[in-house]
C-alpha positions in Angstrom: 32.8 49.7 -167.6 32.6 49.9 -163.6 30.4 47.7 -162.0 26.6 50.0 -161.7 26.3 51.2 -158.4 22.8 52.8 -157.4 22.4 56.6 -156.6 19.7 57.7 -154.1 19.0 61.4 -153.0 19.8 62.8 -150.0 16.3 63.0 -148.1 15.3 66.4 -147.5 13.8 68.0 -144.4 10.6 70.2 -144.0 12.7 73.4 -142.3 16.5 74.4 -142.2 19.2 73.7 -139.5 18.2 77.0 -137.8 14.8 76.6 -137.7 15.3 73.2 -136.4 17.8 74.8 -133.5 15.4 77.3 -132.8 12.6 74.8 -132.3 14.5 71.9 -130.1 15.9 75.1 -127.7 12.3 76.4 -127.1 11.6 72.6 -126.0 14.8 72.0 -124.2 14.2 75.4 -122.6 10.6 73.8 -121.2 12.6 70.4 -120.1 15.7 71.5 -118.9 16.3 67.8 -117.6 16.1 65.6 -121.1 19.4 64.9 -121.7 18.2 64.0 -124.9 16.9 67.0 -126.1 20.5 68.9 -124.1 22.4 66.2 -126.8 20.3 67.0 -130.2 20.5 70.9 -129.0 24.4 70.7 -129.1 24.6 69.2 -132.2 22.3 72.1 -134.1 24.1 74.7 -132.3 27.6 73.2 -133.6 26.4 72.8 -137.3 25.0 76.5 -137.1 27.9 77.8 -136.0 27.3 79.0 -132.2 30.5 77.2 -130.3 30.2 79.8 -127.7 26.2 78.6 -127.4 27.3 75.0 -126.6 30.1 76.2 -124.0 27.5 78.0 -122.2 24.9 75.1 -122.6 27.3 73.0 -121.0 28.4 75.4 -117.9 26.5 74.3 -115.2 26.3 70.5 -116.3 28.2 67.7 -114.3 30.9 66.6 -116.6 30.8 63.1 -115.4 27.2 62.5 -116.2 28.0 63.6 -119.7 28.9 60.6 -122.2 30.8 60.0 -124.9 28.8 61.8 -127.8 27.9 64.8 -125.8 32.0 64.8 -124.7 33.2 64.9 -127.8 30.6 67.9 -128.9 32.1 70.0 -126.5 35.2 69.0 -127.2 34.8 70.0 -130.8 32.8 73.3 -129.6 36.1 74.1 -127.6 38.2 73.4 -130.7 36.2 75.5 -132.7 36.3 79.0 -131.1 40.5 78.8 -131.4 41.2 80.6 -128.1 44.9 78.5 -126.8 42.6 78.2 -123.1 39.8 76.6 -125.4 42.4 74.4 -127.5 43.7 73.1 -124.0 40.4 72.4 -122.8 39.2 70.3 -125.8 42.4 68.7 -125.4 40.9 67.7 -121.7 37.5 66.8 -123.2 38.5 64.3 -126.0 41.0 62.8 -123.2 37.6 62.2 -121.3 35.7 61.2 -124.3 38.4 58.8 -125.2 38.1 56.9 -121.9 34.0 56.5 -122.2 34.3 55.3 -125.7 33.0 52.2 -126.0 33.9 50.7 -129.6 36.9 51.3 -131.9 35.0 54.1 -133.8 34.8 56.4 -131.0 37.6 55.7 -129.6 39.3 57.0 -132.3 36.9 60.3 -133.2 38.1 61.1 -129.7 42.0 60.5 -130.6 41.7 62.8 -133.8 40.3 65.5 -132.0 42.6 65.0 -129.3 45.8 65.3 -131.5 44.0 68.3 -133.7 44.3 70.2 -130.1 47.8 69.0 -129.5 49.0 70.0 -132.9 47.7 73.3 -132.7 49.0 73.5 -129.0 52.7 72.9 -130.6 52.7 68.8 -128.7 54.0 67.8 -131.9 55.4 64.2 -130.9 52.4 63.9 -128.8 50.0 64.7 -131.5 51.7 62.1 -133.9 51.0 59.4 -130.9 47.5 60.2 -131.1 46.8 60.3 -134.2 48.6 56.9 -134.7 46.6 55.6 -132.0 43.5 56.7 -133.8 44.0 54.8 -136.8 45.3 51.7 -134.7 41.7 52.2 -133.5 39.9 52.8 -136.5 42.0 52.9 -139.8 38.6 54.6 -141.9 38.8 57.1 -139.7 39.3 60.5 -142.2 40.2 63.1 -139.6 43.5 61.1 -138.5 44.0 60.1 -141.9 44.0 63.7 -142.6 46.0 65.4 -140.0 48.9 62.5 -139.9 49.2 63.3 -143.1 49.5 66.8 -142.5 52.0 66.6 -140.1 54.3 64.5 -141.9 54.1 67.4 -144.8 55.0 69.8 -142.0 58.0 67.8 -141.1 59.3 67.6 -144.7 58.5 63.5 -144.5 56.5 62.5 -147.6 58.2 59.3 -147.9 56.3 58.6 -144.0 53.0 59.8 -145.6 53.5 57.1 -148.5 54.5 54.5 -145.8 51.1 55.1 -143.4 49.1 55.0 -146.2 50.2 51.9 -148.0 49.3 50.5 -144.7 45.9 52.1 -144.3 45.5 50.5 -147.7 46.9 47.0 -146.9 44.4 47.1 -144.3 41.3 47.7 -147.6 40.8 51.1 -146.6 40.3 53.5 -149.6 38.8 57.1 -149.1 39.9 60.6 -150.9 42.0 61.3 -148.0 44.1 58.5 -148.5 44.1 59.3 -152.4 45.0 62.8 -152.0 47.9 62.2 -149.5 49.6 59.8 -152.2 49.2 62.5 -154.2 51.0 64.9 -152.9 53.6 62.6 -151.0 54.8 61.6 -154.8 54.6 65.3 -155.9 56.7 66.3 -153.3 59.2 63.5 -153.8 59.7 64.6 -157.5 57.5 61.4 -158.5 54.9 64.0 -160.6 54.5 61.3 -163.5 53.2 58.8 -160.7 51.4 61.8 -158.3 49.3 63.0 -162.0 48.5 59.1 -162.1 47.2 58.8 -158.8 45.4 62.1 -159.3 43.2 60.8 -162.0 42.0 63.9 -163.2 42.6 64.0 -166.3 41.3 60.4 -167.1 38.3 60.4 -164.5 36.7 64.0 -164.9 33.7 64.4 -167.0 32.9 68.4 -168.5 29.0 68.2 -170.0 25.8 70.0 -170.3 22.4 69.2 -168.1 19.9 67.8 -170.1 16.7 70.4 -170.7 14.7 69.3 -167.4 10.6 68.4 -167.9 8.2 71.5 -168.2 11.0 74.0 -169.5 11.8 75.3 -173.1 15.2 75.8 -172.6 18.3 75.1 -170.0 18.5 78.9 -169.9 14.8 79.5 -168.3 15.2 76.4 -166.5 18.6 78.2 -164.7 16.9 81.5 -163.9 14.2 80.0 -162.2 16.5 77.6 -159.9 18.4 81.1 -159.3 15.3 82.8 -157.8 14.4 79.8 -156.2 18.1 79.5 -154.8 18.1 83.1 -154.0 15.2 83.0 -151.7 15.9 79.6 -150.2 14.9 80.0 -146.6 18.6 78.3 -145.7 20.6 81.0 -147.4 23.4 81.6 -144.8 26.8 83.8 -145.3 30.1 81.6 -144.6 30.3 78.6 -142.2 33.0 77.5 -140.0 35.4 74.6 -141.5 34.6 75.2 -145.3 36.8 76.1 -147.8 34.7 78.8 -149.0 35.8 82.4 -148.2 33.5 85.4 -148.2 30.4 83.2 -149.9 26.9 82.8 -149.3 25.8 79.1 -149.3 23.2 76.8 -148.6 23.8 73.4 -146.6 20.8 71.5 -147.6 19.2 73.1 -150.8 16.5 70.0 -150.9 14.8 71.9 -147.9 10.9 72.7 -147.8 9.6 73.4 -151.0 12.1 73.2 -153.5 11.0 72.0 -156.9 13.9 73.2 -159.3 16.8 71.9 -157.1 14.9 68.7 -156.9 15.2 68.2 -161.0 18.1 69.1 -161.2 19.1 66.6 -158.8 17.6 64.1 -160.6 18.9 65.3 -163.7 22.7 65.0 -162.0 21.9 61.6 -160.8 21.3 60.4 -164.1 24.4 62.7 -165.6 26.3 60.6 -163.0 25.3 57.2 -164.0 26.3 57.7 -167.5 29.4 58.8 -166.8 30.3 56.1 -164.3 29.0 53.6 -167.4 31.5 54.7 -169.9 34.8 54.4 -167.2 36.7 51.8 -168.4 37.2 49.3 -165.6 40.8 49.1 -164.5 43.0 48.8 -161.1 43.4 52.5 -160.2 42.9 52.7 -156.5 40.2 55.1 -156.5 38.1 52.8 -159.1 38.7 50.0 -156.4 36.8 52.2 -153.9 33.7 52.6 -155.4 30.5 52.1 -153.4 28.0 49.6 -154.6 25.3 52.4 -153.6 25.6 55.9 -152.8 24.2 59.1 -151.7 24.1 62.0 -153.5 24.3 65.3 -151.3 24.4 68.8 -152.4 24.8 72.5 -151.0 24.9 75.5 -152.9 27.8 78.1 -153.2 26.9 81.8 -154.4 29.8 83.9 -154.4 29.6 88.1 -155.2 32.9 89.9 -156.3 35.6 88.9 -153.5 34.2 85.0 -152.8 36.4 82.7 -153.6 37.3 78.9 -152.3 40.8 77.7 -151.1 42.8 74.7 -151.8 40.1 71.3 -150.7 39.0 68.1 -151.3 35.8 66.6 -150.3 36.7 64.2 -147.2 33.2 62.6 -147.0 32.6 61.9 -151.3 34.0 59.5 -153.4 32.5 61.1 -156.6 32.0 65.1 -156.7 31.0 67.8 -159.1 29.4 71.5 -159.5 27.0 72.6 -161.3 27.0 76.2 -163.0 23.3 77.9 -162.5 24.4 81.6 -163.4 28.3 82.7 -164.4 28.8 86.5 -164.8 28.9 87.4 -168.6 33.3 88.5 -167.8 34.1 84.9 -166.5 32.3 83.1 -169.6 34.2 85.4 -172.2 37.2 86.1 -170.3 40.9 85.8 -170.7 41.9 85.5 -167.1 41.6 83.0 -164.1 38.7 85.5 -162.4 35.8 83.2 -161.8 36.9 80.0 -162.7 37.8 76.8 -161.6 41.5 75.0 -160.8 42.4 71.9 -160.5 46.2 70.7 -158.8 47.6 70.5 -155.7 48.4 73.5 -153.2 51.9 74.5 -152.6 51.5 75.6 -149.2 51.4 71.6 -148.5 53.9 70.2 -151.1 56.1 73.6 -151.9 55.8 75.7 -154.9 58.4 74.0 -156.8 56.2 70.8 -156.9 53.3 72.5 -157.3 54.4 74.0 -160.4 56.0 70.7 -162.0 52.3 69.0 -161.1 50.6 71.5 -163.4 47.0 73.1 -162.8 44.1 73.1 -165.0 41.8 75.7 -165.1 38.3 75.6 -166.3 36.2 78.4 -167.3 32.4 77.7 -165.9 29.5 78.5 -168.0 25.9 78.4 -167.0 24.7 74.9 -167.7 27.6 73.2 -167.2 27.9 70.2 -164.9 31.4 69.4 -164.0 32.4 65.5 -162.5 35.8 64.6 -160.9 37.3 62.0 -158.3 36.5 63.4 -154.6 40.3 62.9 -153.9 41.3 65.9 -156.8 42.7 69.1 -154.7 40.6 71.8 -156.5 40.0 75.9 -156.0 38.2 78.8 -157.2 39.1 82.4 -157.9 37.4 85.8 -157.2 35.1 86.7 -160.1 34.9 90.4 -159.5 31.9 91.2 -160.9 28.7 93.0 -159.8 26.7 89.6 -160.2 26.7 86.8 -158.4 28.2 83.5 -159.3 26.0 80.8 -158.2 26.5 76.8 -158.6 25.2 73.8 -156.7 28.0 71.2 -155.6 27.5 67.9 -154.9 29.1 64.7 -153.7 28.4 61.0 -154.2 29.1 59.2 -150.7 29.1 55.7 -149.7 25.6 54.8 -149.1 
């Protein structure tokens, strides 16, 4: 049994991003000088989507009385629009950034970003330098983590990917990047015995029903009122930059307002959680190592009509992750095919198709009352359903509180 590690929701807010972003530029717009207010205003904007907005917030401001968090935003919001005049710019910004950093943290948020620009600029070596740099910096970071990693995949160079992240790990670090790099290092070296062990899927994923919540007869009624409650949510947004989902409606924070049905079932999923975590067997499997004493459990929902879909992803920020099925189409419960459900493997656009194919996939077919549990670190995707209605599921993550 894993040591018990305590699970506390996400707190929810009173109105959605948008709102909020509407509300701090109205204010911002009556005290043009608060640098403060300039600094929360950037952030909204970014999370909502409007790179160009923070660009043109930014125009007539000194860039030397910026500092490093403010920087970095427009670094990102540069990054973001993927123009090759933008990608040079951020390039400039996290350089910037980088030099008014003022703890090993930042300095290495500003060093990922910088070698994400010179990557996608074509500075290969350069990129490698500062992405190296980053981790010298900060070895938790998960951005460098990530795009190293990626890099060295690029290069054909898994046996480098192996060597960097035995070190990140000599060093106690242990997050689902790391994990899913071993991962497909040792798939790509032919090692698929040890990549499937590292995986963990198939000994750490947990496939069960929610419990009936309080005040509801069945799970059925219980799901058609989260739908309508989900349908109507007042954070309902189509797509958002940087996801994995493609053509989708979602919602980034489904505890907003008044939401009384996402708000059992939460609880209901913290408590699904807990059990399962009880019954794993304690042993020395890296990701076991990692878990947090306490964590947070955050949520968005994902409601996809006939051509939504999500590509190849982990979850970067969770240790523990799931989904839970509130409606499934009546064709992806009873059908034969891979329309509408769920894979887990590893994508062959990183390792090739040949390794790909000797790892294996698993495809599960949802159902509407499912809840579905797996290591954060598990590369997973989803298919286009199809159908006329919409396929709607609450995801989740556990991460370290």
């Amino acid at each position: 049994m894993t040591d018990h590690m305590t699970i506390d929701h996400e707190v929810g807010k009173r109105i959605t991003g948008a709102d909020e972003c509407a509300l701090v530029q109205t204010a911002y717009a009556r005290n043009p000088a608060s640098s403060l207010l300039r600094a929360r205003l950037a952030v909204l904007l970014m999370r909502n989507d409007r790179f160009d907005d923070v660009i043109a917030l930014y125009a007539d401001i000194d860039p030397d009385s910026l500092d490093f968090a403010e920087v970095l935003v427009l670094a990102n919001a540069h990054m973001s629009v993927e123009r090759p005049d933008d990608t040079a710019r951020a390039a400039a910004l996290a350089t910037v950034a980088f030099e008014r950093a003022d703890q090993g943290p930042q300095r290495a948020a500003a060093l990922a970003a910088r070698g994400k620009a010179q990557r996608r600029l074509g500075h290969i070596e350069a990129a490698e330098q500062s992405l190296r740099q980053a981790l010298a910096h900060d070895p938790r970071n998960k951005d460098a983590c990530k795009r190293l990693a990626s890099l060295y995949f690029d290069s054909g160079a898994p046996e480098r990917v192996l060597d960097e992240m035995a070190q990140l790990d000599a060093q106690g670090v242990g997050h689902s990047r790391l994990f899913a790099a071993q991962t497909l290092a040792l798939a790509q070296l032919g090692r698929i015995d040890a990549a499937r062990e590292q995986d963990g899927w198939d000994r750490f994923a947990y496939r069960g029903m929610l419990g009936t919540p309080a005040g509801f007869d069945d799970l059925d009624t219980f799901n058609a009122a989260l739908a309508a409650e989900l349908l109507t949510h007042p954070g309902l947004r189509y797509e958002r930059y940087g996801s994995a989902s493609e053509q989708t409606w979602r919602i980034d924070a489904p505890a907003t307002g008044e939401s009384p049905r996402i708000r059992q079932l939460l609880d209901g999923l913290a408590g699904t959680i807990d059990a399962h975590l009880v019954s794993l067997a304690a042993d020395d499997h890296p990701w076991l190592r990692a878990q947090p004493r306490a964590g947070i459990l955050h949520s968005w929902c994902v409601i996809t009509e006939s051509t939504g879909f999500e590509t190849w992803h982990v979850h970067q920020f969770g240790w523990l992750s799931g989904v839970y099925y509130v409606q499934i189409p009546e064709g992806i419960a009873t059908g034969t095919d891979a329309a509408g459900c769920i894979a887990f493997g590893i994508p062959e656009d990183m390792v090739g198709d040949d390794a790909a194919q000797a790892f294996g996939s698993t495809i599960v077919r949802p159902t509407a009352g499912t809840v579905m549990l797996f290591p954060s670190h598990c590369y997973h995707r989803t298919f286009p359903h199809g159908a006329a209605e919409r396929r709607i599921c609450v995801a989740f993550d556990i991460w370290p509180g």
